[in-house]
C-alpha positions in Angstrom: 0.0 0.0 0.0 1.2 3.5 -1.0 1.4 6.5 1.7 0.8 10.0 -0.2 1.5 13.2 0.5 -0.8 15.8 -0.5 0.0 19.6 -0.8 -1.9 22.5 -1.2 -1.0 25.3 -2.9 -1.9 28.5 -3.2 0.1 31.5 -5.5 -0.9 34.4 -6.2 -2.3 33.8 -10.1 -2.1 30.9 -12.4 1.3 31.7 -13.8 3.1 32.5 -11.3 1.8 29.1 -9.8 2.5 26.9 -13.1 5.8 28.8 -12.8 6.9 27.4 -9.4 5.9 24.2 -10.7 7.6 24.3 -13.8 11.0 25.5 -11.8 10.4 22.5 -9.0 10.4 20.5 -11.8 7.0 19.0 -10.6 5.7 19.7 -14.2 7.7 19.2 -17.3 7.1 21.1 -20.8 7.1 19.1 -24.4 6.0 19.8 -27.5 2.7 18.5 -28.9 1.3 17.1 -32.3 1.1 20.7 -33.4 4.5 22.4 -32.6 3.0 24.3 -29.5 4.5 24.3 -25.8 2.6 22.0 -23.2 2.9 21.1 -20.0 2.4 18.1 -17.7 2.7 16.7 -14.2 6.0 15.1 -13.7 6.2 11.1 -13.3 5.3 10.5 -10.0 3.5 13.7 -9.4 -0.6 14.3 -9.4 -2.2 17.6 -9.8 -5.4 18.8 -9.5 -6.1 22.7 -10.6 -8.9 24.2 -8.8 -7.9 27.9 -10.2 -9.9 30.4 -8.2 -12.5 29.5 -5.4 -15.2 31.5 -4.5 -17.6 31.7 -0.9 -20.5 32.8 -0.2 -23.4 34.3 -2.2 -27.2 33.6 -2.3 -29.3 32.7 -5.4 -33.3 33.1 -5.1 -35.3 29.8 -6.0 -34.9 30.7 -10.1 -30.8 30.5 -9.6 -30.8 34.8 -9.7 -27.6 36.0 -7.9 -28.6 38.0 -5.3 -25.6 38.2 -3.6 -22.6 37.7 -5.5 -19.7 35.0 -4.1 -16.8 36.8 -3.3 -13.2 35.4 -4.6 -10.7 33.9 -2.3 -7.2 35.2 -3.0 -5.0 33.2 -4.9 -4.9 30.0 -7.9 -5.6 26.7 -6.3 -3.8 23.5 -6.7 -3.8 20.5 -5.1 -0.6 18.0 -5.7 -0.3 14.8 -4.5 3.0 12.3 -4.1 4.1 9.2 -3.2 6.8 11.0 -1.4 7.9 14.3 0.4 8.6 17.5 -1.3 12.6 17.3 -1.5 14.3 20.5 -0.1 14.8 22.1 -3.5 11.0 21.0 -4.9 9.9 23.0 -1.1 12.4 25.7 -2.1 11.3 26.6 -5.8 7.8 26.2 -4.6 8.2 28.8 -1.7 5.3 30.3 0.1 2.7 28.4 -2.3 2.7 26.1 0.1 -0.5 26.2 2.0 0.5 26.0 5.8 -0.6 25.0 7.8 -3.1 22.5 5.6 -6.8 23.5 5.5 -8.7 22.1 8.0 -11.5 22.0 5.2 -10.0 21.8 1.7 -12.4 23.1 -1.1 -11.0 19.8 -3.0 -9.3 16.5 -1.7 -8.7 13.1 -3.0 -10.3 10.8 -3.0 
């Protein structure tokens, strides 16, 4: 049986996120069917981009906004290993990393 480690991460908009990804080499870049630049989780590595969250708001009973949901600072992304952020993945990742963890995650594995 496999232990993970999940992370949650939170920068302050998607590219600077996919950024500190990119430089923790947690996702790689290659080159698709079409010539253009992609990128991927890293072997080993699981992502899941929430992007932005929002809270609150109230709808009447036809699904009207009456109150709008207000946006939570910050790109979302949840990552999970098999094993422990090495010192240099923690380093290029810097303050992303949600901590402590949410005691109630928007998102978790299942």
């Amino acid at each position: 049986m496999s232990t993970f480690h999940d992370y949650y991460l939170r920068g302050p908009d998607r590219d600077t996120t996919r950024a500190a990804l990119l430089a923790a080499g947690l996702t790689v870049e290659y080159t698709d069917a079409a010539g253009g630049a992609q990128r991927m989780a890293a072997e080993g590595v699981n992502l899941s981009s929430i992007g932005a969250i929002y809270e609150g708001g109230t709808w009447d009973a036809d699904g009207n906004v009456i109150t709008p949901p207000t946006a939570v600072p910050g790109w979302h992304v949840n990552m999970r290993l098999e094993r422990e952020l090495t010192a240099g993945e923690a380093a290029a990742l810097g303050d992303i990393v949600v901590a402590p963890e949410p005691g109630t995650p928007y998102r978790m594995w299942a």
